[in-house]
N, C-alpha and C positions, 0 to 999 in steps of 0.2 A: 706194811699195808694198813696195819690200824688208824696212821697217820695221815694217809693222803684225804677223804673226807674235811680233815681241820687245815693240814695246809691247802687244800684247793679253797676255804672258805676264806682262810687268811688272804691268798692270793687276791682272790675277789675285792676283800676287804680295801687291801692295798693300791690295788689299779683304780677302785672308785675313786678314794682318797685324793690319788696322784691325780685325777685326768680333770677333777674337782679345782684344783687345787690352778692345773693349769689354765683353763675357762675362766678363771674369775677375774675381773680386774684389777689392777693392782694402782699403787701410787710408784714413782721412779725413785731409784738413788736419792738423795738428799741434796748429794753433790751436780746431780742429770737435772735435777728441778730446777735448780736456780741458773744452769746455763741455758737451759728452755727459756726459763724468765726473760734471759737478759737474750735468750735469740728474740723473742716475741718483740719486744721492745725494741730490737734494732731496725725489726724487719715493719714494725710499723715507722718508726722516724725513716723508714726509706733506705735503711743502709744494710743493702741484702748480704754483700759480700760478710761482715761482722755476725750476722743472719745466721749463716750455713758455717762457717765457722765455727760457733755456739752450739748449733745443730748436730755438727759432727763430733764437735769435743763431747756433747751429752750423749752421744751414740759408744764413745770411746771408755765412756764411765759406765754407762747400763745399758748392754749392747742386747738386753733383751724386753726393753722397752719399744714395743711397735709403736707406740705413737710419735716415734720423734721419726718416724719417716714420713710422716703426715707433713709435722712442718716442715722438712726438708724440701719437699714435695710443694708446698705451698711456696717456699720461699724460692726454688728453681722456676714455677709458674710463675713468679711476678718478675726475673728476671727473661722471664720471655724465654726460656730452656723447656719447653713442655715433651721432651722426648727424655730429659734428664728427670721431669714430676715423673713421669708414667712408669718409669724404672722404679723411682721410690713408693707408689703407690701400687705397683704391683710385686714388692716387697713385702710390704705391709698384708698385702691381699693373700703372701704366701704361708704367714706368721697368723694371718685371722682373714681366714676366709670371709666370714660374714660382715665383715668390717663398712659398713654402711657407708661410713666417709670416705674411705677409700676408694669404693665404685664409684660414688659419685664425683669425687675426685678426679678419678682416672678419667669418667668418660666427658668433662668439661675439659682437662686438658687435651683430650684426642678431639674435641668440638674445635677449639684453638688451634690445632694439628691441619685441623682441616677433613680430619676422620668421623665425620656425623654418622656413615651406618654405622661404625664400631662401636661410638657411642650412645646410638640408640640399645646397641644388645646389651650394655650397661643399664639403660634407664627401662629397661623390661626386667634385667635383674633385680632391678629396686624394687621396680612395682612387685614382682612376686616374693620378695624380701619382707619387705613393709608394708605395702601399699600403697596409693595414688594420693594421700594425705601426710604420706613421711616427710618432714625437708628435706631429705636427702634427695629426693626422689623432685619434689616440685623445683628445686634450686638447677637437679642437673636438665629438667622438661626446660626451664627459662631458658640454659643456657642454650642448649638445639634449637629452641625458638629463635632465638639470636642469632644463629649461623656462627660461622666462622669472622674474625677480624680479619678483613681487610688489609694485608700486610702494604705500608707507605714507601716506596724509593726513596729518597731526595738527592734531588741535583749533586750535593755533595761526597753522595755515597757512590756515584757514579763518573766523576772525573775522574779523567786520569794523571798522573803522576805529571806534574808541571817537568818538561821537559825542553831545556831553553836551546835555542839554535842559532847559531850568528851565520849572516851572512857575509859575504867579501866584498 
């Protein structure tokens, strides 16, 4: 009994420490960084597939890096998969709630989706987050502004299979 007083303060001591520790930002792996790099890079020259490849090998080396679900996320959005962003950005959102890019994130690709109320209850989460001056907050108001794209046919997405017939 003499002891519970100092381990219940140790206790205390410990949990600050840990939950400190967890909250704080970090930098990635050594190894996670430089495949981030060379994702960033693919995924700007245009070559998404080498992208998320990158993305997922840095996932594989420092799988408790949330930020690489961001670019995965980024890089699924520019491949026009925005059901496959909103998975990774609501990953991310699981790992860090308050994750500002994230929301924003998320609710420009459900704008894309075609899901504008869902993404407005995103861009109210900003504004009570941050405020009506955050960029997170004024990037994902553009993108609602903007509506959804327009998704395009063409003629050759809709032919069908050339199928030749002789007559007698």
């Amino acid at each position: 009994m003499r002891f519970a007083p100092a381990a219940a303060a140790l206790s205390l001591a410990l949990v600050m420490t840990a939950s400190a520790s967890l909250g704080a930002d970090r930098e990635p792996a050594p190894r996670a960084a430089m495949l981030i790099a060379e994702g960033r890079a693919a995924l700007e020259a245009g070559d998404t597939q080498v992208a998320i490849d990158s993305f997922e090998a840095a996932l594989t080396v420092d799988p408790g890096y949330t930020p690489i679900f961001l670019e995965l996320a980024r890089a699924a959005r520019s491949d026009d998969l925005q059901g496959k962003a909103i998975r990774y950005y609501r990953e991310a959102l699981i790992r860090d709630p308050g994750n500002l890019a994230a929301i924003s994130g998320e609710g420009a690709a459900l704008v894309e989706k075609g899901a504008v109320a869902k993404a407005r209850l995103n861009l109210a989460k900003l504004e009570s987050l941050c405020g009506e001056a955050c960029p997170e907050t004024q990037r994902l108001a553009q993108s609602i502004a903007q509506g959804p794209q327009e998704r395009v046919l063409t003629a050759e997405a809709v032919l069908p299979d050339a199928e030749v017939v002789q007559s007698n």
